[in-house]
Structures are given as C-alpha cells and as structure tokens.
C-alpha positions in Angstrom: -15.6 4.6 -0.2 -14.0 2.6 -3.0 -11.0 0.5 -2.0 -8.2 -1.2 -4.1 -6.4 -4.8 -3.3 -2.7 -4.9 -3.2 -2.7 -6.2 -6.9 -4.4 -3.2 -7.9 -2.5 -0.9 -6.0 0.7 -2.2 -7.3 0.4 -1.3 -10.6 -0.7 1.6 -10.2 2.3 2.5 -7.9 4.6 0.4 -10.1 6.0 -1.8 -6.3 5.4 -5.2 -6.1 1.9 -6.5 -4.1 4.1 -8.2 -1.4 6.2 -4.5 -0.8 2.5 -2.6 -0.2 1.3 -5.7 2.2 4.3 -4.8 4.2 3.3 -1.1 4.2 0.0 -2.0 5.7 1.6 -3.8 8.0 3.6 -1.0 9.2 0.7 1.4 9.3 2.3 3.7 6.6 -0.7 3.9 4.2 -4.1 6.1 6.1 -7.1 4.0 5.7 -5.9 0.2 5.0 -8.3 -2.3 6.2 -7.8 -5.5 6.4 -10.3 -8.5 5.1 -9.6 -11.9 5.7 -6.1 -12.0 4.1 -6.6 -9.3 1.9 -5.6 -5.7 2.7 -7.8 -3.0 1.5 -6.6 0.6 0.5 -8.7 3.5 -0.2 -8.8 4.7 -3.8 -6.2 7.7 -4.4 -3.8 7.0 -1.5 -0.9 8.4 -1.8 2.6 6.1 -2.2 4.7 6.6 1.0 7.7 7.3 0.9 10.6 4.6 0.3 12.9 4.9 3.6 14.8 2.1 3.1 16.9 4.6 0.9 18.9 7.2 1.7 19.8 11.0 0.3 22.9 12.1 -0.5 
C-alpha cells in the first residue's frame, strides 16, 4: 500500500500539514500510521469533513 506524509497530503487537500497531523490524532482519517514523528496516510483517502464549521 502506498502512503503519503502530511506534506504530501496537504497539497493535495489544499489544509495546512499541521491541520491533517491533528486529524490523525483524532482518528478521523482510516488507515494513518504513525512512524517516528511522521504520520502516514494511505494513498486516495478521503478529506474528512471540517466540523469545526457549522450549516446554516
């Protein structure tokens, strides 16, 4: 399985490296490992969703 590092990750999802650790962190991407420091994410994960905003 091919995995991405936050840096990656972040431009591809257009969020900052530091917002994706914090999404590990809180279990809310499938399939993060973590190595050393570094989180890894599987290839094609999907963004979660923001929930620090709210709908109308």
């Amino acid at each position: 399985m091919d995995y991405l590092t936050t840096i990656e990750m972040s431009k591809i999802w257009g969020i900052t490296s530091r917002r994706i650790a914090v999404l590990c962190e809180q279990g809310r991407i499938a399939g993060v490992v973590k190595k050393g420091k570094t989180w890894l994410i599987p290839y094609g994960s999907e963004k979660p969703i923001d929930a620090r905003k709210k709908s109308k």
